[in-house]
NULO-880844 format. One record per residue (C-alpha): residue number from 1; x negated, y, z negated. Coordinates in steps of 0.001 Angstrom, whole numbers. Example, Ala and Ser with C-alpha at 12.3 -4.5 7.8 and 13.67 -1.06 7.14 Angstrom:
! residues 2
+-----+---------+---------+---------+
|   i |    east |   north |      up |
+-----+---------+---------+---------+
|   1 |  -12300 |   -4500 |   -7800 |
|   2 |  -13670 |   -1060 |   -7140 |
+-----+---------+---------+---------+
END
This chain:
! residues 76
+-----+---------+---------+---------+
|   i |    east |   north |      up |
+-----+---------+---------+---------+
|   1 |  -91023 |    -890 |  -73827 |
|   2 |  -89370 |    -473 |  -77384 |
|   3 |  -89106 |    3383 |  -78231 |
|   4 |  -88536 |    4379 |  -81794 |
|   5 |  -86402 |    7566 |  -83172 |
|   6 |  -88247 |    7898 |  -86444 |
|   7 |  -88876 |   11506 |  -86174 |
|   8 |  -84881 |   11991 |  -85296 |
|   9 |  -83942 |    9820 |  -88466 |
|  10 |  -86151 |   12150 |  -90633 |
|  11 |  -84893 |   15147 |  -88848 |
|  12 |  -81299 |   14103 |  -89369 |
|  13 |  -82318 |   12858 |  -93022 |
|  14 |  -84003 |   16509 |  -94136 |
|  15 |  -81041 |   18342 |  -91990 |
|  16 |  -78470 |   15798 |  -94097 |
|  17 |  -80048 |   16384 |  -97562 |
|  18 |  -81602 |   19819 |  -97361 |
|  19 |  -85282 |   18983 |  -98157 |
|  20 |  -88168 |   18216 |  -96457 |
|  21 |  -89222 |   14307 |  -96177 |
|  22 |  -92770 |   13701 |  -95973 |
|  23 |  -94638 |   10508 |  -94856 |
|  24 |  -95710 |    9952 |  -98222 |
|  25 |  -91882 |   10303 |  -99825 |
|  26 |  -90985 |    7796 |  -97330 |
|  27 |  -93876 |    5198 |  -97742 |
|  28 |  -92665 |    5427 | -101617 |
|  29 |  -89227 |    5064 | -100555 |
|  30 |  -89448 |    1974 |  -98424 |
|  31 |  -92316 |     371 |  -99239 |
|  32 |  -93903 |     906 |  -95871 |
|  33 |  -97342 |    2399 |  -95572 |
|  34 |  -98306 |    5511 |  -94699 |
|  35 | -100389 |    4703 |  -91224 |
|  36 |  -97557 |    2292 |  -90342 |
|  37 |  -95266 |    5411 |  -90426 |
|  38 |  -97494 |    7381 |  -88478 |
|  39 |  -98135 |    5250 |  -85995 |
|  40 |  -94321 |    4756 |  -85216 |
|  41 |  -93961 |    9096 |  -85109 |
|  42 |  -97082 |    8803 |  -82562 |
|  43 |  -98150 |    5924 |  -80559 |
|  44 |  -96867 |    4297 |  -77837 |
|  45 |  -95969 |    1141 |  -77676 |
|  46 |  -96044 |     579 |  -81679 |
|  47 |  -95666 |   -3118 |  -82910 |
|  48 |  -94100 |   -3170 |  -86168 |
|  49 |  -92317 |   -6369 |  -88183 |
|  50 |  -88372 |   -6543 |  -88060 |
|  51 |  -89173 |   -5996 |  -91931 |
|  52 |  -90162 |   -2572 |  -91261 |
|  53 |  -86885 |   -2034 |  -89132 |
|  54 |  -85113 |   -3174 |  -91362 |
|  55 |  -86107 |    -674 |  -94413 |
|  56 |  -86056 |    2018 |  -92126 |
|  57 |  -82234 |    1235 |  -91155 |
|  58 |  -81433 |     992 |  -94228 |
|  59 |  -83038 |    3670 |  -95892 |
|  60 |  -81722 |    6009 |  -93530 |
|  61 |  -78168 |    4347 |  -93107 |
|  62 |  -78035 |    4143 |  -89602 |
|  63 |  -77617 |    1153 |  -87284 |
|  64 |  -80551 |    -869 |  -85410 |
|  65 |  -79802 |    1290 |  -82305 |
|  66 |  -79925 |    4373 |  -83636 |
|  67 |  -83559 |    3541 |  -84383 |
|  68 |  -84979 |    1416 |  -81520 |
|  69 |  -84267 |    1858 |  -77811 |
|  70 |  -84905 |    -636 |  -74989 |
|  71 |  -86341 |    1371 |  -72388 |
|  72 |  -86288 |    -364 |  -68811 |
|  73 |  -90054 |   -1529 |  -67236 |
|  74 |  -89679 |    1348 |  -64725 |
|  75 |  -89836 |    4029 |  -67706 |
|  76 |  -92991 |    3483 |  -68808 |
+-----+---------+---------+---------+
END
């Protein structure tokens, strides 16, 4: 199963910055919508394009694996 860190990237981001970084802010940012977002901060299992990875790395600056984690078969 893929797990993604979005809520630590926006955690580090607001920590980083000093602000607060809504779902909105970063659907404007990106270009990714809104229920795309939320679905990464909330379901399991979440299938999302490398695109989307992609804006999220680099919006955030952080590396592929900061983001996504592998998580073996017997962890789900």
């Amino acid at each position: 199963m893929i797990r993604f860190h979005l809520r630590r990237c926006i955690d580090d981001y607001e920590f980083r910055t000093g602000k607060a970084l809504t779902l909105i802010e970063l659907s404007d940012a990106t270009g990714i919508h809104r229920a795309t977002l939320s679905k990464l901060l909330h379901e399991r299992g979440c299938n999302v394009t490398t695109d989307v990875i992609a804006r999220l790395c680099k919006f955030f600056g952080v590396e592929i694996t900061y983001l996504v984690e592998l998580l073996p078969d017997d962890s789900i």
